[in-house]
C-alpha positions in Angstrom: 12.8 10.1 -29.9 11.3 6.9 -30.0 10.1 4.7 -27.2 12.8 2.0 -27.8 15.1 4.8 -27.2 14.0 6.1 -24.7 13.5 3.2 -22.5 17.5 2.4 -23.4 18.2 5.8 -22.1 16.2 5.1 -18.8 18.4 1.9 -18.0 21.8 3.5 -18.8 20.8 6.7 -16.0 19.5 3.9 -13.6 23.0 1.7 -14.2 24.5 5.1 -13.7 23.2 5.5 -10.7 23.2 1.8 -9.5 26.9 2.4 -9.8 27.2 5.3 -8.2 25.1 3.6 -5.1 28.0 0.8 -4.7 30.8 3.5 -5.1 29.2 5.4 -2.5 29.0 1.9 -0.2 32.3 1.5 -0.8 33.3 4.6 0.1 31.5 4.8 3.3 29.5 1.8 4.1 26.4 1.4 4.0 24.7 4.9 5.9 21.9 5.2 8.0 20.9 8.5 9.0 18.3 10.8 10.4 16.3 12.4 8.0 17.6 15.7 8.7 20.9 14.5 8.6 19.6 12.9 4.7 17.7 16.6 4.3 21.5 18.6 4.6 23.3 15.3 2.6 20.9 16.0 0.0 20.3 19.3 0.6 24.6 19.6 -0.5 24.1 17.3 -3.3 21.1 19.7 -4.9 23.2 22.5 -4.4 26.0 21.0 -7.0 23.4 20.4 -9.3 22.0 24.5 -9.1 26.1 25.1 -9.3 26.5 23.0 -12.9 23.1 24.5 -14.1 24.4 28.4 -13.1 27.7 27.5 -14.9 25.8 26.3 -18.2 23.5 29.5 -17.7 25.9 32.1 -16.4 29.3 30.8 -17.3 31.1 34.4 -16.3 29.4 34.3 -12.6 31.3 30.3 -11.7 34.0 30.2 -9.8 36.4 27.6 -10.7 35.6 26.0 -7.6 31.9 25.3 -8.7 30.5 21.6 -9.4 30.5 21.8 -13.8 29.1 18.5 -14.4 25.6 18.4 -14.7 25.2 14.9 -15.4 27.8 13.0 -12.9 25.8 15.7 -10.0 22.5 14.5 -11.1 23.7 10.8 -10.4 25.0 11.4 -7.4 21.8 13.3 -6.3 19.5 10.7 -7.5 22.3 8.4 -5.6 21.6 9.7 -2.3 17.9 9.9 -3.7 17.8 6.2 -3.4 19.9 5.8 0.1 17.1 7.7 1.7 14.5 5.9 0.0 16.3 2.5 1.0 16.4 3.6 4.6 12.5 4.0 4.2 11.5 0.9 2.6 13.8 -0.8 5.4 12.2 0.6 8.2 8.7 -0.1 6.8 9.4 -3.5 6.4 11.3 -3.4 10.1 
């Protein structure tokens, strides 16, 4: 892959995930939490990633309840990823 590639790759997962940030805003406003609140938000969030990796690994153990999208559950972990890590910079700048 070349670098050109690459780097347009990089900006589609980071628009992906912009996006997902202001769906999750709108959804819920903006959040401030504890950080063991965050810990069990992303905490969830991983565990739908583990859930789409098992079904691409072990399709015959999911349960059709299980998370199947790897990509959209990445997003939305690197989504709440970057809440926390807004929080942070806030408060360091508070």
């Amino acid at each position: 892959m070349k670098q050109a590639d690459v780097v347009e790759q990089m900006a589609a997962v980071n628009t992906d995930i912009q996006e997902e940030r202001r769906r999750q805003n709108a959804k819920w406003g903006i959040q401030r939490h504890s950080y063991g609140e965050w810990l069990a938000i992303l905490g969830e969030e991983f565990g739908e990633v583990c859930q789409a990796i098992n079904g691409i690994h072990f399709p015959e153990d999911s349960k059709p309840t299980d998370a199947n999208n790897l990509y959209e559950e990445l997003i939305q972990l690197a989504a709440v990823a970057a809440a926390i890590a807004e929080q942070v910079k806030e408060e360091s700048e508070a």
